[in-house]
C-alpha positions as CSV (number, residue, x, y, z in Angstrom):
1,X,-11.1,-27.6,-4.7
2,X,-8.1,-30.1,-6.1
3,X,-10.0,-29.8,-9.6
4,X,-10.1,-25.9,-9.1
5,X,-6.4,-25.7,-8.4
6,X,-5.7,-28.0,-11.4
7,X,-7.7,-25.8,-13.9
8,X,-6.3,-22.3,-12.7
9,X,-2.4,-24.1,-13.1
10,X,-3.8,-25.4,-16.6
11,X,-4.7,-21.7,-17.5
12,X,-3.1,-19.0,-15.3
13,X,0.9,-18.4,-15.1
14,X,3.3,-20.2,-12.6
15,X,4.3,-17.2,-11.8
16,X,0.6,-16.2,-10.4
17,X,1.4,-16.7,-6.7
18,X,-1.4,-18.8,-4.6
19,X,-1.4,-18.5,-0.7
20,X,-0.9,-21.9,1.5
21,X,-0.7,-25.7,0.3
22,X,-3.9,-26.0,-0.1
23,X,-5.2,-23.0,-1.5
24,X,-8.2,-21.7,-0.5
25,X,-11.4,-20.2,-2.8
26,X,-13.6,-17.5,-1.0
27,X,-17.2,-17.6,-2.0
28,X,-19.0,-14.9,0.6
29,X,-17.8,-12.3,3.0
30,X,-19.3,-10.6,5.6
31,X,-18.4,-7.6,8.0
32,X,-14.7,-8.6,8.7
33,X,-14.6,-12.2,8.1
34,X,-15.2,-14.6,4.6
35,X,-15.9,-17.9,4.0
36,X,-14.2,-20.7,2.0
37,X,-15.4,-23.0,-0.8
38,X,-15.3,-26.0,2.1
39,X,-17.7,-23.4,4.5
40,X,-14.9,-22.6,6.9
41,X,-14.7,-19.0,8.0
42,X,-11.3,-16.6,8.9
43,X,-11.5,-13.0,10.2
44,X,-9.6,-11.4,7.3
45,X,-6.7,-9.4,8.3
46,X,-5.1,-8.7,4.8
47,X,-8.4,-7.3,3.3
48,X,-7.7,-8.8,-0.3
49,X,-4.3,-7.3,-0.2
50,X,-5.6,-4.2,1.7
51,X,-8.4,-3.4,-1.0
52,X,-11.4,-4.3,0.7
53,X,-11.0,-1.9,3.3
54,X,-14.4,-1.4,5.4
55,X,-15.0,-5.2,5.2
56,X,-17.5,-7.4,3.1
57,X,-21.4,-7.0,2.4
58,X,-21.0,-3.1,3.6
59,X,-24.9,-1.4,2.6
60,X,-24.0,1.7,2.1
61,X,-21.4,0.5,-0.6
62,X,-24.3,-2.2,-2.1
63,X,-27.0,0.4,-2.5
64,X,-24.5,3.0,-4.1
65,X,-23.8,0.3,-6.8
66,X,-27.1,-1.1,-7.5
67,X,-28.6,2.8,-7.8
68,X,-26.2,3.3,-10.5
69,X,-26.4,-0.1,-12.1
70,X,-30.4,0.6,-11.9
71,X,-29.6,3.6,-14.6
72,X,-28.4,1.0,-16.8
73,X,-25.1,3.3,-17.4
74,X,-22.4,1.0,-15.6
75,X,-19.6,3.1,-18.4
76,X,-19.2,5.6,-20.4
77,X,-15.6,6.7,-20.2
78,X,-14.0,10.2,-20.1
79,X,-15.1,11.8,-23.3
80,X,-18.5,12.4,-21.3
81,X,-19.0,14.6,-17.9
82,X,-19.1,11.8,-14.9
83,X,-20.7,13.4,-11.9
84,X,-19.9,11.0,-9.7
85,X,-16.3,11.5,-10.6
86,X,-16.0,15.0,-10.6
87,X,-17.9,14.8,-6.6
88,X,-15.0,12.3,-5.9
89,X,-12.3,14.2,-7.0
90,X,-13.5,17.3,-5.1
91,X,-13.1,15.5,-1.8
92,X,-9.7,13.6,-2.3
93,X,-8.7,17.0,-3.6
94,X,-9.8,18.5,-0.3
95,X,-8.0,15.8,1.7
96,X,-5.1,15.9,0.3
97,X,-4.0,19.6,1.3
98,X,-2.1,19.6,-2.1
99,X,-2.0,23.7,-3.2
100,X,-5.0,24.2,-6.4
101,X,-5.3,19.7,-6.5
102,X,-6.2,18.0,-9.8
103,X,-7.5,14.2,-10.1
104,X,-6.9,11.9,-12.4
105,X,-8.8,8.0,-12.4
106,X,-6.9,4.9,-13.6
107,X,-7.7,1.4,-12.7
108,X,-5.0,0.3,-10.4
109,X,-2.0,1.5,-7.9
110,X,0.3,0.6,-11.0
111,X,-1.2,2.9,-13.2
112,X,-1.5,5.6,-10.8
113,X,2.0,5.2,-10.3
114,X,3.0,5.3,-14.3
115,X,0.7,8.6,-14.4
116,X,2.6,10.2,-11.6
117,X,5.9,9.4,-13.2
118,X,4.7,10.5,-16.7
119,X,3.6,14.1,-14.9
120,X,7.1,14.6,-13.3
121,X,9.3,13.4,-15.6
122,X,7.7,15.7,-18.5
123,X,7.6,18.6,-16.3
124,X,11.0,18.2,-15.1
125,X,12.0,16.9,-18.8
126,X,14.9,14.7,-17.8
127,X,14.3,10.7,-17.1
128,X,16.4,10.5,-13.9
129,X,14.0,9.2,-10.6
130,X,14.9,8.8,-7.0
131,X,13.3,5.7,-6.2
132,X,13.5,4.2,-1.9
133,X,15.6,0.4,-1.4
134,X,13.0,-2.5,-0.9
135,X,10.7,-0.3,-2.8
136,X,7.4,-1.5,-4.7
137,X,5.4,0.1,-7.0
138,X,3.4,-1.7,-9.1
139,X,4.4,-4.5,-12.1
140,X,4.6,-2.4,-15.1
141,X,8.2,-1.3,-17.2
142,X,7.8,2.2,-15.5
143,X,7.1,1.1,-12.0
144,X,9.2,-2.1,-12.4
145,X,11.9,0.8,-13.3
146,X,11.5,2.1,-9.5
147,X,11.0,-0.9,-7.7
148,X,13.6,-2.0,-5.8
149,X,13.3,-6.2,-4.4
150,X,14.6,-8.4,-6.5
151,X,11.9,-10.7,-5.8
152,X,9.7,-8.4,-7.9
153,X,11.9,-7.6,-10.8
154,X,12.2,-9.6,-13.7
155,X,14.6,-7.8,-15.4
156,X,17.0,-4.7,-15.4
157,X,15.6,-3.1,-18.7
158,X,14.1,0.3,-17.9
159,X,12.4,3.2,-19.0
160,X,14.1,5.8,-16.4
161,X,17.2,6.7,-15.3
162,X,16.7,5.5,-11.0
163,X,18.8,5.7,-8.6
164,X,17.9,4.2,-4.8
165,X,18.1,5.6,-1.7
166,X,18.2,4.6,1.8
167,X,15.6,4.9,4.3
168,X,13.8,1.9,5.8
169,X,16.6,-0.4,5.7
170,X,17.8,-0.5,9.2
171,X,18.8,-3.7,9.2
172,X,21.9,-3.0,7.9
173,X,25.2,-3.2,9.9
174,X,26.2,0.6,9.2
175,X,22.7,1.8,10.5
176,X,22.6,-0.4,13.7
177,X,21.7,1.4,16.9
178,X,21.2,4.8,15.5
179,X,18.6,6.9,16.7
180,X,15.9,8.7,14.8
181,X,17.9,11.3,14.5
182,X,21.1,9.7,13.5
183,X,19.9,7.9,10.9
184,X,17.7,10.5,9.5
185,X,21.0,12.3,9.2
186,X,23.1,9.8,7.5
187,X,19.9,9.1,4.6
188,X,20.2,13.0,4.1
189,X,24.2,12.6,3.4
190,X,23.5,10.0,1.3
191,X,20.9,11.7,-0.8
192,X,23.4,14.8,-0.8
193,X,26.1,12.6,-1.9
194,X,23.7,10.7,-4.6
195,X,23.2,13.9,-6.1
196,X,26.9,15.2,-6.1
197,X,27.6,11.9,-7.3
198,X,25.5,9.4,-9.3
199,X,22.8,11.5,-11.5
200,X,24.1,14.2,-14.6
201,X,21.9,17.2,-14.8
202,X,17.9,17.7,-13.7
203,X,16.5,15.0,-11.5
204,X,12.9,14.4,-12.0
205,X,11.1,13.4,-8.5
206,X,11.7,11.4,-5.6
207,X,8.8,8.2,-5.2
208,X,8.8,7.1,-1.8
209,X,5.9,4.7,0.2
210,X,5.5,6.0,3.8
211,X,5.2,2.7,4.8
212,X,6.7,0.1,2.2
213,X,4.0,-2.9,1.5
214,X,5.7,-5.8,-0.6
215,X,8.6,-5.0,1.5
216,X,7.1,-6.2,4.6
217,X,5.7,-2.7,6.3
218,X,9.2,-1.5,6.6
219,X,9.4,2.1,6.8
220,X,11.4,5.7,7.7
221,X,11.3,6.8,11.1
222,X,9.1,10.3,11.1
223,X,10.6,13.2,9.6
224,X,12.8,11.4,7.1
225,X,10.7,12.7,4.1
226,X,10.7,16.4,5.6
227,X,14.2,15.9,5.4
228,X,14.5,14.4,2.2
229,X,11.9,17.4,0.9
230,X,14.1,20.2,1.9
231,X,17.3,19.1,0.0
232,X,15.0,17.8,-3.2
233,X,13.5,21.6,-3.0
234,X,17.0,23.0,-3.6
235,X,17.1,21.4,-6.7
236,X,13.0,21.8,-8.0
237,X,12.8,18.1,-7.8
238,X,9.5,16.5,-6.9
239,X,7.7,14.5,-4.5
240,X,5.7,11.5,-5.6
241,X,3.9,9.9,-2.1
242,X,2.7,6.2,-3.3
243,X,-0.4,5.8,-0.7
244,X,-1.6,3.2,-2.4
245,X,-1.7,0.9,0.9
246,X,-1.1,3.8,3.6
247,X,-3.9,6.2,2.4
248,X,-7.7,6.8,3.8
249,X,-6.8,6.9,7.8
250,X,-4.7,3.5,7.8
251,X,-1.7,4.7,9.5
252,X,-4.3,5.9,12.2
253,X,-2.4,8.8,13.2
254,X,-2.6,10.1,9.8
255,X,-5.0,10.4,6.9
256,X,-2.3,9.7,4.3
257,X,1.2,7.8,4.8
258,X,3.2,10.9,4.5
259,X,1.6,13.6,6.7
260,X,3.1,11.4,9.2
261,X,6.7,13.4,8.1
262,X,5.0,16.9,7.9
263,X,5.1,16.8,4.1
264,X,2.6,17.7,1.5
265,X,3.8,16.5,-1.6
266,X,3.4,17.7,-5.0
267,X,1.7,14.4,-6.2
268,X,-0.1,11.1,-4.3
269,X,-1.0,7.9,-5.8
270,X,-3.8,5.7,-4.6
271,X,-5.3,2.9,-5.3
272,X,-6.7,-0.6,-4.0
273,X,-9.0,0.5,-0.1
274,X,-10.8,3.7,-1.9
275,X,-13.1,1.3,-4.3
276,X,-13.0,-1.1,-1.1
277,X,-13.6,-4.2,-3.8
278,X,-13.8,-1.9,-7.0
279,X,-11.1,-1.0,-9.6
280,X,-10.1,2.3,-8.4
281,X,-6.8,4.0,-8.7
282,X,-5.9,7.7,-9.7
283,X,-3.4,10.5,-9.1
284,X,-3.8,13.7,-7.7
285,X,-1.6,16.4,-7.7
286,X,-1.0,20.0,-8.2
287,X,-2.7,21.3,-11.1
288,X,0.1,23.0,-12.7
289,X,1.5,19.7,-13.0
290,X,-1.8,17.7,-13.9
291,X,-2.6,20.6,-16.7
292,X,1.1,20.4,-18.0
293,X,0.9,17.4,-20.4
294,X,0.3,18.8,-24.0
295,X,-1.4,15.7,-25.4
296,X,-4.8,15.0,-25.7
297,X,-5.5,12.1,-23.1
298,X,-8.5,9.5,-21.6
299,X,-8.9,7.0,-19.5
300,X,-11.6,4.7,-21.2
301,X,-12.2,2.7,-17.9
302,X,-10.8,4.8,-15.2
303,X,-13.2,6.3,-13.1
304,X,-16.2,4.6,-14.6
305,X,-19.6,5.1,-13.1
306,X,-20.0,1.7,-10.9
307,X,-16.6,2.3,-9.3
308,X,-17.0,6.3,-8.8
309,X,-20.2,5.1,-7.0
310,X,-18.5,2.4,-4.7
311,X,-15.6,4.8,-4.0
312,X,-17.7,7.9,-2.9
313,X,-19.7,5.4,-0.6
314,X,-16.6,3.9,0.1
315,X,-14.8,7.3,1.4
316,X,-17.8,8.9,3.1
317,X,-18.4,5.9,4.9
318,X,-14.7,6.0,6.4
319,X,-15.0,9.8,7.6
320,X,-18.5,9.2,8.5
321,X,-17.2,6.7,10.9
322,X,-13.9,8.3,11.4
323,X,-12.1,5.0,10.8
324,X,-9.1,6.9,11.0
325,X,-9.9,7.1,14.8
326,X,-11.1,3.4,14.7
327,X,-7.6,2.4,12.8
328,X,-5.7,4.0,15.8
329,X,-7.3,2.3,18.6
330,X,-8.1,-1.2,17.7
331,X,-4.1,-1.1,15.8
332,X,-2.6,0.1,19.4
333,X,-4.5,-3.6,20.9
334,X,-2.8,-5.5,18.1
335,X,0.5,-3.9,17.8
336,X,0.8,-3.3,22.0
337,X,-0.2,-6.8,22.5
338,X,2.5,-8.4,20.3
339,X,5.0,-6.2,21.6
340,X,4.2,-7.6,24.9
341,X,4.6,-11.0,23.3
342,X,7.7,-10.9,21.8
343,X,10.3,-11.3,24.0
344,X,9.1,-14.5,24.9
345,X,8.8,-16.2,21.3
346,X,12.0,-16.1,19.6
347,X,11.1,-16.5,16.6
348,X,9.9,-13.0,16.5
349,X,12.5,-11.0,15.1
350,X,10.8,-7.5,15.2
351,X,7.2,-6.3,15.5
352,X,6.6,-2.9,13.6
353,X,3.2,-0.8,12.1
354,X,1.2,2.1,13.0
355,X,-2.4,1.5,12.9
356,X,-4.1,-0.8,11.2
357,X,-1.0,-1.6,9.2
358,X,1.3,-4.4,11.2
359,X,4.0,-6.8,10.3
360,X,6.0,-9.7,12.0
361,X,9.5,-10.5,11.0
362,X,10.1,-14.2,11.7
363,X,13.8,-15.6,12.1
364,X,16.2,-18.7,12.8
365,X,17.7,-19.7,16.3
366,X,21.0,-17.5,14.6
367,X,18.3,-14.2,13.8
368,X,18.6,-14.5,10.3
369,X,15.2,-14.2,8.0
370,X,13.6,-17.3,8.0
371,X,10.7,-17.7,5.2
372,X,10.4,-21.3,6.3
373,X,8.7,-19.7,9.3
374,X,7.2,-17.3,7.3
375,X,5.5,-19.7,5.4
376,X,4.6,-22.2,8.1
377,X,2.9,-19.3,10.1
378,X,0.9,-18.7,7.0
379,X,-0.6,-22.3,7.6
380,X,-1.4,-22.2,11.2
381,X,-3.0,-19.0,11.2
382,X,-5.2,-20.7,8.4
383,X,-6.1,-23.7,10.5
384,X,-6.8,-21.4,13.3
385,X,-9.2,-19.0,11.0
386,X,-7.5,-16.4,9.9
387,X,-5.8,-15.0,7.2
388,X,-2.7,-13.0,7.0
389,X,0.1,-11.7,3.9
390,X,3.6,-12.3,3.6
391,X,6.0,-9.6,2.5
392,X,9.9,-8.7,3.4
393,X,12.6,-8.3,1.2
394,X,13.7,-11.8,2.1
395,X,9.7,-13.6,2.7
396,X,10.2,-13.6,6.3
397,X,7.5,-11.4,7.2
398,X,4.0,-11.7,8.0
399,X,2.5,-8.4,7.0
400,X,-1.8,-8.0,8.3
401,X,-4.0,-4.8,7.3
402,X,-7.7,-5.9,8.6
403,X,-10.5,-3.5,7.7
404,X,-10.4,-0.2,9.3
405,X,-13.7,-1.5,10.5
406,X,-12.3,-4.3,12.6
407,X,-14.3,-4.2,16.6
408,X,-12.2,-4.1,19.5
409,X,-13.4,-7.6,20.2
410,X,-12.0,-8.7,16.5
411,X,-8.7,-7.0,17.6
412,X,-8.1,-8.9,20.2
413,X,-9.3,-12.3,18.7
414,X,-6.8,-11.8,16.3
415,X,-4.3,-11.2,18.4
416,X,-4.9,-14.5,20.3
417,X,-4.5,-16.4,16.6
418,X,-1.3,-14.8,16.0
419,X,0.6,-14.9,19.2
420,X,-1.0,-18.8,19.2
421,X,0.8,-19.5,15.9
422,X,4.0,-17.8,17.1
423,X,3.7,-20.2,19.8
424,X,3.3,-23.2,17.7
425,X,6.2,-23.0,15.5
């Protein structure tokens, strides 16, 4: 493994980050759990960064791919009719509940994201985006543009004109002990006074995560978004939902991130579970928006034939089994049973999530973010077989998304693992 590590720094960027002090190389996977280079084995609860969302060796998703690598057609691109695109398309389009839904395919959540932004800023023809604080959305100019943790940004050179609102950011000492209801109210007066204020002329579209993932599953109490959504539709501004980590039943008590708030937006992104392994990312929004765009356009890789075949496998196999269901059961173990925990570890600073979807701040004897802890929980979790994220706007928090398959049984080991490594640090 120490000649590994030494080839990938020889070749890959320092900036490339690698999990633990030792990092690990995963060579086979199977239901919920993988297996290192050195044959130990971890139940997964970060899913590949929440891609490989019904687990590992799935046979539904195996056959689907090998049928359509048999044909010998594993591409073609869009200048040809895909059928197992268009069938995809009809069903996200379905889900969705947006009014007369289009689909477009792209490769990744970052694409997906630069697509939206292209859609609503043409439409709206002005540059100027309402972006959330501690936002993520992907590591390209555009979505750089509307990201919002410094951690993530390399530089302040944009293509659009963003201005950030508030919304999961609790923390701070002007929003402590508010309700719901409160704070929902003060995030509307700010947007009001954003608007009054900070942009000149036609605002383009709000992008917002229901649930934000680099920034450590932070997220807006219910009913924010409706909120937001009723002064945006004064104005005609739109409403990008990112549900590139909160989409396909995660939440549990949703299907996507944002029906959580009542909302249907006019676009969603999505990316990373749907392929649950496979490049898949897309938009899909309302067709007078998709059709808008006056140049001719392609995606030479998006949507291809191997990955339509994984993510239609992929997708029926998660309402087959109504994961969503699965997601809000086996997440209510997890997240009830570190609730329960807390107040006897202090280094637990707040436990958060709604379904499968869960995060851990960790802080200092003062309760200030500590990504010392942070990291050092990263390692005993490892020791102990299992494998968690890390997130936060400061790198304090330990942010898990297992397959919406995980058992009952998994649940709970898992939760043994973690509240263990809370004890040991």
């Amino acid at each position: 493994m120490s000649d590994l590590l030494a080839r990938h720094r020889a070749v890959m960027p320092n900036w490339l980050a690698l999990y633990y002090n030792e990092p690990i190389e995963i060579v086979s996977g199977k239901g919920n759990r993988v297996v290192d280079a050195d044959g130990k084995s971890y139940l997964d609860f970060f899913a590949g960064i929440l891609t490989n969302m019904i687990g590992y060796d799935v046979a539904e998703v195996r056959d689907a791919v090998e049928r359509q690598i048999a044909t010998g057609v594993v591409h073609t691109s869009t200048v040809y009719l895909l059928r197992g695109q268009v069938e995809l398309a009809e069903k996200i389009a379905r889900l969705s509940g947006i009014p007369d839904a289009k689909v477009f395919f792209t490769n990744s959540g970052t694409e997906a994201n630069e697509t939206a932004l292209l859609l609503a800023t043409y439409a709206r023809k002005t540059d100027q985006v309402l972006a959330m604080r501690q936002s993520y959305h992907g590591r390209s100019f555009g979505t750089v543009a509307v990201t919002s943790n410094r951690s993530w940004k390399n530089n302040s050179l944009s293509p659009l004109n963003v201005h950030f609102l508030h919304g999961a950011d609790r923390h701070l000492t002007q929003f402590r002990g508010m309700s719901d209801e409160q704070y929902i109210a003060a995030c509307v007066d700010d947007l009001r006074h954003v608007l009054a204020t900070a942009v000149g002329g036609d605002v383009a579209a709000l992008i917002a995560e229901p649930i934000q993932g680099v920034g450590g599953f932070t997220m807006a109490p219910d009913g924010l978004f409706r909120a937001y959504r009723e002064v945006l539709d004064e104005q005609g501004i739109l409403f990008i939902s990112d549900e590139v980590q909160t989409g396909w039943g995660r939440t549990g008590s949703a299907f996507f991130g944002i029906q959580n708030h009542g909302v249907t937006p006019d676009m969603m992104t999505f990316a990373k579970g749907l392929g649950n392994g496979f490049a898949v990312g897309g938009v899909v929004a309302r067709g007078d928006l998709m059709d808008n765009l006056h140049a001719v356009g392609l995606a030479t890789f998006g949507g291809n034939p191997v990955a339509m075949a994984a993510a239609n496998a992929t997708l029926d196999y998660v309402l087959d089994h109504d994961l969503q269901a699965n997601a809000a059961k086996t997440g209510a173990v997890i997240i009830d049973g570190l609730r329960e925990a807390a107040p006897r570890l202090p280094v637990v600073g707040d436990v958060r999530g709604k379904g499968l979807m869960f995060a851990v701040e960790l802080v200092g004897p003062d309760g200030s973010p500590s990504p010392e802890l942070a990291a050092k929980f990263m390692e005993e979790t490892k020791k102990l077989g299992l494998l968690a994220g890390k997130g936060g706007l400061y790198g304090h928090t330990i942010r898990m998304a297992p397959p919406l398959t995980l058992t009952e049984e998994e649940a709970r080991e898992g939760l043994g693992i973690i509240v263990t490594a809370l004890e040991n640090l």
